[in-house]
C-alpha positions as CSV (number, residue, x, y, z in Angstrom):
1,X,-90.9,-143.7,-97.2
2,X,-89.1,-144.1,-94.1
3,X,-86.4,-141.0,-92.9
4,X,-84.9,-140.6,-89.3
5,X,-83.8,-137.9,-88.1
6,X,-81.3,-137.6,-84.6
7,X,-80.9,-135.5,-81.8
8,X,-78.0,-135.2,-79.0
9,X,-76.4,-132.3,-77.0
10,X,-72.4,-132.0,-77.0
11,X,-71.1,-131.5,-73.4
12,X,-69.5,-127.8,-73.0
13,X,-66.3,-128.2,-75.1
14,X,-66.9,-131.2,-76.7
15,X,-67.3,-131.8,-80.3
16,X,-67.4,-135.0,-81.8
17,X,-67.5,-136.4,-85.3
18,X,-71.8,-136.6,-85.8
19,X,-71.2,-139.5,-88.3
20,X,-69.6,-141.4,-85.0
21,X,-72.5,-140.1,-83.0
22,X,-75.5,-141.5,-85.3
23,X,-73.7,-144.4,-85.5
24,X,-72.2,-145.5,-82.4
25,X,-75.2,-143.6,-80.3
26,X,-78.1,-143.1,-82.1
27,X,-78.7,-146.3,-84.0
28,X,-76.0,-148.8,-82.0
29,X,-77.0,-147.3,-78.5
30,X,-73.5,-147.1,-77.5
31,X,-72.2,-145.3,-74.6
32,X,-69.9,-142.4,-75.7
33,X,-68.0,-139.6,-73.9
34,X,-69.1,-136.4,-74.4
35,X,-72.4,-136.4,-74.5
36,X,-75.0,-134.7,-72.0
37,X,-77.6,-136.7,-70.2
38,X,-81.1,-135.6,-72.2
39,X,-84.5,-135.0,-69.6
40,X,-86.6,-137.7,-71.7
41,X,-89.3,-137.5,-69.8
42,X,-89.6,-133.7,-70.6
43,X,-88.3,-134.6,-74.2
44,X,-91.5,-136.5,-74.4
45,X,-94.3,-134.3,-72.8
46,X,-93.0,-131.7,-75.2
47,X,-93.2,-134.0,-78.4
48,X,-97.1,-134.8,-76.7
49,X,-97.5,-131.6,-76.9
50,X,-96.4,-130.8,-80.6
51,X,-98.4,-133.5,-82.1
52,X,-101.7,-133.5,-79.6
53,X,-104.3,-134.4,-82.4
54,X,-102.1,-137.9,-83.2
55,X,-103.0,-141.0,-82.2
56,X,-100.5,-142.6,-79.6
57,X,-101.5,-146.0,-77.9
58,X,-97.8,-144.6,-75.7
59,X,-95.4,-141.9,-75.6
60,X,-93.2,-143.6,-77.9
61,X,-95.8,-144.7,-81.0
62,X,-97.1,-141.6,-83.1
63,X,-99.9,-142.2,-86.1
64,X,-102.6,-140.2,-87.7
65,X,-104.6,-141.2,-91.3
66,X,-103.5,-139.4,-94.5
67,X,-100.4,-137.8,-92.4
68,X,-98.0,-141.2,-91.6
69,X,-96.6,-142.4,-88.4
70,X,-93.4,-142.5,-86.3
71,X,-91.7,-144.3,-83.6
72,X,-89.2,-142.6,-81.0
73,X,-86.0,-144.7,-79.7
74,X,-83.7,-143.4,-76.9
75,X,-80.8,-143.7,-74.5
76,X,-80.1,-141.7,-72.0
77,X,-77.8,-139.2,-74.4
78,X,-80.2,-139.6,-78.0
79,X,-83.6,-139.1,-79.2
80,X,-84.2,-140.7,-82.8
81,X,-87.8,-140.4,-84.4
82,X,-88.6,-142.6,-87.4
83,X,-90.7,-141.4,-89.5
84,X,-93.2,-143.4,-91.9
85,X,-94.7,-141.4,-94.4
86,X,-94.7,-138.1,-93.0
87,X,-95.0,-134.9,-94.2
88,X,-92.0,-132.4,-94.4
89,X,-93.7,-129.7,-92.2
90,X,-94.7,-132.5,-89.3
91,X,-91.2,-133.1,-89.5
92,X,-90.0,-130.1,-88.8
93,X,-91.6,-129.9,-85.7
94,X,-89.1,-132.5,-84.7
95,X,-86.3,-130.1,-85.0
96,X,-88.4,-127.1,-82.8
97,X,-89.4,-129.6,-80.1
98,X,-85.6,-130.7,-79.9
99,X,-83.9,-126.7,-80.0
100,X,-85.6,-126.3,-76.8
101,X,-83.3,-129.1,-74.9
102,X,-80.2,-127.6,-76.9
103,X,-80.0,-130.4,-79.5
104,X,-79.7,-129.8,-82.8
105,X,-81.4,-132.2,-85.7
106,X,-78.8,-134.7,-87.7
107,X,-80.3,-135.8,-90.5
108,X,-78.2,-138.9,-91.9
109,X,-80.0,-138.7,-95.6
110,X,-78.0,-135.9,-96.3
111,X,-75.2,-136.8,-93.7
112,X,-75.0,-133.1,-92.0
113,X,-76.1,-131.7,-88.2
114,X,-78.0,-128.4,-88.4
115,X,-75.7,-126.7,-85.8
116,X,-72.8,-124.4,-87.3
117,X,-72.6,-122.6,-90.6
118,X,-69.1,-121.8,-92.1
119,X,-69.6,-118.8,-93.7
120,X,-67.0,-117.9,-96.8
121,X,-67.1,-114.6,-98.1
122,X,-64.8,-115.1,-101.1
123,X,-62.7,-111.7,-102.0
124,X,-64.9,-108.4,-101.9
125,X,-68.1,-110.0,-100.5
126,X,-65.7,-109.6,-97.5
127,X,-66.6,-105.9,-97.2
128,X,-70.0,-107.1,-96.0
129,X,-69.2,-109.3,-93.4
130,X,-71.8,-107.6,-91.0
131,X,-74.5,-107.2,-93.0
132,X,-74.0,-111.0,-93.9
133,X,-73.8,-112.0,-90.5
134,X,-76.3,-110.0,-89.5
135,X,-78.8,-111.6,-91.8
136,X,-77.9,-115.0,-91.9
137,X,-78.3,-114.4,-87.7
138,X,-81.8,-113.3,-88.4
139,X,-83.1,-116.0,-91.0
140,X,-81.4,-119.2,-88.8
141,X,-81.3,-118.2,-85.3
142,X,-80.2,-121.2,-83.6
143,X,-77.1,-122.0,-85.6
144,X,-73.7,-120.6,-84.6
145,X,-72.0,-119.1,-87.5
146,X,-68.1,-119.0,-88.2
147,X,-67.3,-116.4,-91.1
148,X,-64.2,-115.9,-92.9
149,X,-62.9,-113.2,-95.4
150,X,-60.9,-115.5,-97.8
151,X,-59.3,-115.7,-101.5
152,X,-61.4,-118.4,-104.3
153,X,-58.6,-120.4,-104.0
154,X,-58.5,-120.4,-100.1
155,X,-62.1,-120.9,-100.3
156,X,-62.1,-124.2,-102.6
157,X,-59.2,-125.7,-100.3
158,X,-61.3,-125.0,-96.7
159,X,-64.7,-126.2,-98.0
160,X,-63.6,-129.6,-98.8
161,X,-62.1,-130.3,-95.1
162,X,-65.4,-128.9,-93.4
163,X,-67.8,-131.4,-92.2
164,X,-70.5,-128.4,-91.3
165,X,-73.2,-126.7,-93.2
166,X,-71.6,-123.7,-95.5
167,X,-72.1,-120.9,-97.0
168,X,-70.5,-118.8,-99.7
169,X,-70.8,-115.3,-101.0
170,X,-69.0,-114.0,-104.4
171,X,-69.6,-110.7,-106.0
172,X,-68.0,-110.8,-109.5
173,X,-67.9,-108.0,-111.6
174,X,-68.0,-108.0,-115.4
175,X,-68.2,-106.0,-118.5
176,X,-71.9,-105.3,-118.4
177,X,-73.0,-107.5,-115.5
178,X,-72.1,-107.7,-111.5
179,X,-73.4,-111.2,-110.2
180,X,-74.0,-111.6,-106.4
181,X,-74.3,-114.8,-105.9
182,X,-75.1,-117.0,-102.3
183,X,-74.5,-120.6,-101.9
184,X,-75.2,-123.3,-99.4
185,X,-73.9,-126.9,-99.2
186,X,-75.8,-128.9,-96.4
187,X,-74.6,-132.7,-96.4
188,X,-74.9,-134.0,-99.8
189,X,-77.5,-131.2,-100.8
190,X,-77.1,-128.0,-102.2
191,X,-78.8,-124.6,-103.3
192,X,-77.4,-121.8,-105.3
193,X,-79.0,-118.2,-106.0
194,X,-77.6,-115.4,-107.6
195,X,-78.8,-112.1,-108.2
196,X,-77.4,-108.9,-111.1
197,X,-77.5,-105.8,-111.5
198,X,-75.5,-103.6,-114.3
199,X,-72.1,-103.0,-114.0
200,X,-72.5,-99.4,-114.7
201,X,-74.8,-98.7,-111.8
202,X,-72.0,-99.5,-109.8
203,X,-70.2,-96.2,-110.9
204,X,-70.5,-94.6,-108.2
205,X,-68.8,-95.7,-104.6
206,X,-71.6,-95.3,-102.1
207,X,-74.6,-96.2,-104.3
208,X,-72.7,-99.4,-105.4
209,X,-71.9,-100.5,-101.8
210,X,-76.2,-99.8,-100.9
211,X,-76.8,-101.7,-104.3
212,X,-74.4,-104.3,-103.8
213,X,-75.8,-104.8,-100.0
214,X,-79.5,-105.3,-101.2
215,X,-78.3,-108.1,-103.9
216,X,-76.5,-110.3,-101.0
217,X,-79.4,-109.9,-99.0
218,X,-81.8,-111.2,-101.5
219,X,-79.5,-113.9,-102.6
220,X,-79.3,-115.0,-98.9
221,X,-83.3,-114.6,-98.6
222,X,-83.7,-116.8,-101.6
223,X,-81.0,-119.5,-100.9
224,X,-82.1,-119.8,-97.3
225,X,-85.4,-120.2,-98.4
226,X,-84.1,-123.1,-100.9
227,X,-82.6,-124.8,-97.5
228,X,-85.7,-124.9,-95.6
229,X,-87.7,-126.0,-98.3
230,X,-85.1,-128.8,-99.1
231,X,-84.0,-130.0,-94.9
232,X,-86.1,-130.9,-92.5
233,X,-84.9,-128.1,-89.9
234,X,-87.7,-126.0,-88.4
């Protein structure tokens, strides 16, 4: 099985379209404005470094038996690894290596750059817009996140013009059962986990909000969790 996976570094208030990018950049090696000059010499020692116990007849040809092999292309703006049969955590190391030049992974399988999560917190999820932020800040440190209170329907019209990574928290209240549910939509890929609780423990005001704030941050946990096991960010 063969995957790439991209890497490139906006200059300061520049952001282009990453489909472009991998395109035009990564696999046509065209010039394009806007992006910073990479150290690849550095970029190199460090991938060396990652994978020391591979066998590498040069800095640019990766192999080791039972655990694949990979090749690394760039320009003066790019790095692009292809990978041959490699695992998913060897791959991830790709990603680490990469956050310490400032470049975040763009993984053209599922057509999305791990940089910036729009986070949607749809009607009274709102309420917990620090706690959220706090913990999706905690669980992906190196991507930016954007969060907005919004309606459902304001919700379903914004997630379709958004090229970024998102997320989405909805508590809905029924009869007998509250459901607080997280979601992610990376690319083409997706996870969804809710969690419940009974609607009549939510009776009283301050033990609902402590309840309600323990729910979202186990349905982040576990929907995060779902993302790294499912991307190939590390």
């Amino acid at each position: 099985m063969s995957i790439d996976l991209n890497f490139w570094k906006y200059q300061d208030g520049r952001y282009l379209d990453p489909a472009a990018v991998y395109q035009n950049a990564c696999c046509n090696h065209e010039e394009m404005e806007g992006l910073e000059v990479l150290p690849i010499e550095d970029i190199l020692k460090e991938t060396a470094a990652a994978f020391h116990g591979w066998n590498s007849p040069d800095p640019f040809h990766y192999e080791r038996p039972e655990h694949g092999s990979f090749q690394i292309s760039t320009t003066p703006h790019t790095v692009r690894f292809d990978c041959y049969s490699m695992e998913q955590t060897d791959m991830k190391r790709f990603s680490s290596v990469m956050s310490k030049f400032g470049c975040p992974l763009y993984d053209p399988q599922l057509g999305v750059r791990f940089d910036k999560i729009a986070a949607f917190l749809v009607d009274e999820a709102g309420e917990y817009k620090t706690q959220i932020e706090q913990e999706l800040s905690r669980l992906l440190p190196c991507l930016e996140i954007i969060t907005q209170t919004v309606s459902w329907d304001e919700y379903a019209q914004l997630s379709k013009t958004l090229k970024h990574i998102q997320y989405n928290a909805v508590i809905h209240r029924a009869k007998t059962l509250t459901k607080v549910t997280s979601f992610m939509q990376f690319g083409s890929a997706w996870a969804n986990r809710p969690c419940q609780c009974k609607t009549a423990q939510l009776a009283d005001k301050d033990t609902a909000q402590k309840l309600l704030e323990g729910l979202l941050q186990k349905s982040i946990q576990r929907v995060v969790n779902d993302f790294l096991d499912r991307t190939y960010y590390g």
